[in-house]
N, C-alpha and C positions, 0 to 999 in steps of 0.2 A: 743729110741736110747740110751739116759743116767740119769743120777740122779746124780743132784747136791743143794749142798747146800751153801751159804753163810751168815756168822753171824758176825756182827757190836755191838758193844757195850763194856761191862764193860769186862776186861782181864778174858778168861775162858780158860779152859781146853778144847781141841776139842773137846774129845774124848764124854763132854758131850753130844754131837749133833750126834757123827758120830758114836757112838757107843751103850751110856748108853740111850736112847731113845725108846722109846716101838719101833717105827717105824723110828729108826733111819738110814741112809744113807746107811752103813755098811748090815743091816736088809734089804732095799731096793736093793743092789746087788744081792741078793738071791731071792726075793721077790717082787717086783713092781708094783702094782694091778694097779696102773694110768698111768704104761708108755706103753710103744709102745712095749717093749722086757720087758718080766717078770722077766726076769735073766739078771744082768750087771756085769757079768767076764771076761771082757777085759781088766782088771788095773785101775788104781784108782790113783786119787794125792792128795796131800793138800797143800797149797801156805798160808802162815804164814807172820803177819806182827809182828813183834819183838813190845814189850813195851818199850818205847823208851821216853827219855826227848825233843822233840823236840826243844826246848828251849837251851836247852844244846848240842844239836846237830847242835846249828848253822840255825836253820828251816829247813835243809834241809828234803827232806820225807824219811819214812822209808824205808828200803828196805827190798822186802820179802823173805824168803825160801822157796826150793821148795823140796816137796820129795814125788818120782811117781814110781808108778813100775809095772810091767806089772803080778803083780800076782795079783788072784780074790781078791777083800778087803776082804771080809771072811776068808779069808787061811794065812794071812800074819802079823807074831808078832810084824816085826816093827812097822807097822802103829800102833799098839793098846799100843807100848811100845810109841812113839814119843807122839803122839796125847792125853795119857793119863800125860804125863810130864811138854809139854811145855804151855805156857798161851800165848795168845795173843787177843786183840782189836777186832782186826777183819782178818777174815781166811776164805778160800773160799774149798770146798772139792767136790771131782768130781769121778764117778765110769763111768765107759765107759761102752755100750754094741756097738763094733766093726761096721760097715756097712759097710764097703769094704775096708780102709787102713789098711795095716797092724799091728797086734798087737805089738809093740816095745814101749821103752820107750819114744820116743819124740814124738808119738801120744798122748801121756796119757796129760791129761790136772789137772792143767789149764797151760797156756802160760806166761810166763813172759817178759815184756820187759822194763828195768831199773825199776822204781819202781810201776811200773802197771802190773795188774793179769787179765787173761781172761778166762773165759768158757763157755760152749755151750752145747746145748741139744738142738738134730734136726741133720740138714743139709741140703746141697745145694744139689739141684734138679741138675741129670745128671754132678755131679762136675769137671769127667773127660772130658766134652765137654767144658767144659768155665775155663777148668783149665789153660789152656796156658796164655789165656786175663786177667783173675781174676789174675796172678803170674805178669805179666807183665805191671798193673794198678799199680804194687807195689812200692812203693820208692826203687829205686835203691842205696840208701844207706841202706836199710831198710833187702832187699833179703837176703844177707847173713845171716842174724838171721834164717831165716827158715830153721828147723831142720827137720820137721819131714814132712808127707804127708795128713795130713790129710786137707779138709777142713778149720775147724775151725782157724787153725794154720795163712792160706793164708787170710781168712777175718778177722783173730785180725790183721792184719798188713796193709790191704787194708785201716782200720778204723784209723791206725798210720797215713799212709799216707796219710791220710784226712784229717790230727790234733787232733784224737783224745784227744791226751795229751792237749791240748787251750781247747778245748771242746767236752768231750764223746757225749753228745748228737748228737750232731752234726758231732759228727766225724763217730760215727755210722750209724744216718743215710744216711750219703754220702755215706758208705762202702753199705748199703744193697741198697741202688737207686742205684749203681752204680755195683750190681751183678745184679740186675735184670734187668738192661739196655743190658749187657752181656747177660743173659741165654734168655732174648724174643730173642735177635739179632742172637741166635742159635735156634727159637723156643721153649723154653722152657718156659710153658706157666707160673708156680709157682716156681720159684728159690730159694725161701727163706724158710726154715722152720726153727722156736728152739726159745729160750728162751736163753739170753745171758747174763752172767754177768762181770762188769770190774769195777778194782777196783786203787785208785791211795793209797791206802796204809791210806785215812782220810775218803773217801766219795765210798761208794759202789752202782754203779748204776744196776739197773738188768732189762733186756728188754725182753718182749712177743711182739712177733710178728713173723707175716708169709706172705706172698703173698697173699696166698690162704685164708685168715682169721680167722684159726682154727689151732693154733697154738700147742704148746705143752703145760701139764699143769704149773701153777707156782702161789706160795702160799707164803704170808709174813704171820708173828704171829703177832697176838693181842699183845697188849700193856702190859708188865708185870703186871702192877697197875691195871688191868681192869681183868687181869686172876686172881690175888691174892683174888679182891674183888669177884668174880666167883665159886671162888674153894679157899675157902678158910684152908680147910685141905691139898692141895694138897702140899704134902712135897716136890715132884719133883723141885716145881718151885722156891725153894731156893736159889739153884743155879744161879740163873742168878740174875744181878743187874736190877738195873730200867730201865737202856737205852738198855737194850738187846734187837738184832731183828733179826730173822732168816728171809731167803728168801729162799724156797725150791722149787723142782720140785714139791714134793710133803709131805700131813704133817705128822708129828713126834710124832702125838697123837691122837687118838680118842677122844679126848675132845671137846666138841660140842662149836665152838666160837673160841677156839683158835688158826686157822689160818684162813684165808680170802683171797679166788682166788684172785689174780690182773689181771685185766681185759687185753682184746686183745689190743693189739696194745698201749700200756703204758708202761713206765719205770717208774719204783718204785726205791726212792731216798733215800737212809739213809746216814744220816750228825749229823753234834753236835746236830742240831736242835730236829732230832728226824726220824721220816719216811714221805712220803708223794710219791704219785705219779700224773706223768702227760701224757698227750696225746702224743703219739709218734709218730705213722706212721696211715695212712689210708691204705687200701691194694692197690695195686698197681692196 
């Protein structure tokens, strides 16, 4: 359906990941060998969280940029003029291959709402059957925000209106128990599919899961200090500090070890602490 990527750690350059990467994101638009559509030319975005003193900002959190556009990422100079310029912490990058909402810019992901980013790779089984109840489970102070039609758009906001913000885990999965309450109540017997990630600007959580148990793929990298001892000629991985950690669709190198499926039905956690994941959903 899409290819996404999100990276936590030392302030880089996007472009290192979405671009300069043997198999980088950018590469995977064109190219896909683990997705579902081999080509993802339906637009592309990247959601940026500024380096910031938060200290000096009062604690309040950062807030991110977004900038999406509805050309292939392949064909498109800004992205490679932005993404090779600005630095930031942690930034989330997304290439769409379309499945039935239109291609426009407020389909393109990821989602923004105040200082949280969302993205998706999958989607909901029969969406236009459970679209009405799924829009209408929504915080009514919340609808107006929704811009565009797709999907993804209507369950980042179902998972708001859970709390996600008190608690992504939880807010999430109230959002997906509570599409698949929907799509059975339409007989649809698997509602859920994709791989999601959301981010509040400090802690990036990223989920696999599906109804049906066989979800989309999704890949965190090895620990920079464990690839340095690995490959230690490898001049590539200069670039990244020690707390660098990619979470992809799929990985960014042929290097044997350096990324590691994350299992079904788990959200994989990056914080100060470091990465870690946990048990998320059983299939429905």
């Amino acid at each position: 359906m899409c290819r996404w990527l999100a990276y936590a750690g030392e302030p880089l350059h996007p472009s290192e990941v979405i671009l300069d990467s043997r198999h980088s994101l950018v590469a995977q638009s064109l190219n896909s060998p683990l997705g579902a559509e081999t080509v993802n030319g339906d637009g592309f975005g990247l959601g940026w969280y500024p380096v910031v003193d938060t200290e000096g900002a009062g604690g309040r959190p950062p807030q991110p940029a977004l900038f999406r556009s509805t050309e292939p990422a392949w064909n498109d100079q800004n992205l490679r003029e932005i993404s090779s310029t600005i630095r930031s912490p942690l930034f989330l990058a997304h290439v769409r291959a379309a499945a039935g909402p239109p291609i426009q810019q407020t389909n393109c992901h990821p989602f923004r709402h105040e200082n949280w980013l969302f993205m998706h790779n999958g989607g909901l089984a029969d969406f236009l059957t459970m679209k009405r109840d799924l829009t209408l489970a929504v915080d009514p102070s919340l609808y107006p925000e929704i811009q565009g039609t797709t999907d993804s758009e209507v369950l980042f906001h179902l998972a708001l209106s859970h709390g996600l913000q008190d608690d992504p885990i939880a807010g999430m999965r109230a959002a997906i128990r509570e599409t698949e309450r929907i799509g059975n109540a339409h007989d649809i017997r698997f509602p859920v599919q994709g791989t999601f990630a959301v981010s509040d600007g400090t802690t990036l959580w990223a989920f696999r899961y599906s109804s049906v148990g066989r979800s989309r793929t999704l890949f965190h990298s090895t620990d920079i200090d464990v690839l340095r001892q690995m490959y230690p000629h490898a001049e590539r991985l200069r670039a990244f500090g020690r707390h660098a950690h990619v979470i992809v669709s799929e990985p960014l190198t042929d290097l044997p070890g350096a990324f590691l499926e994350v299992p079904e039905s788990t959200v994989a956690i990056i914080d100060a602490t470091g990465y870690r994941h946990e048990p998320f959903l059983g299939a429905a």
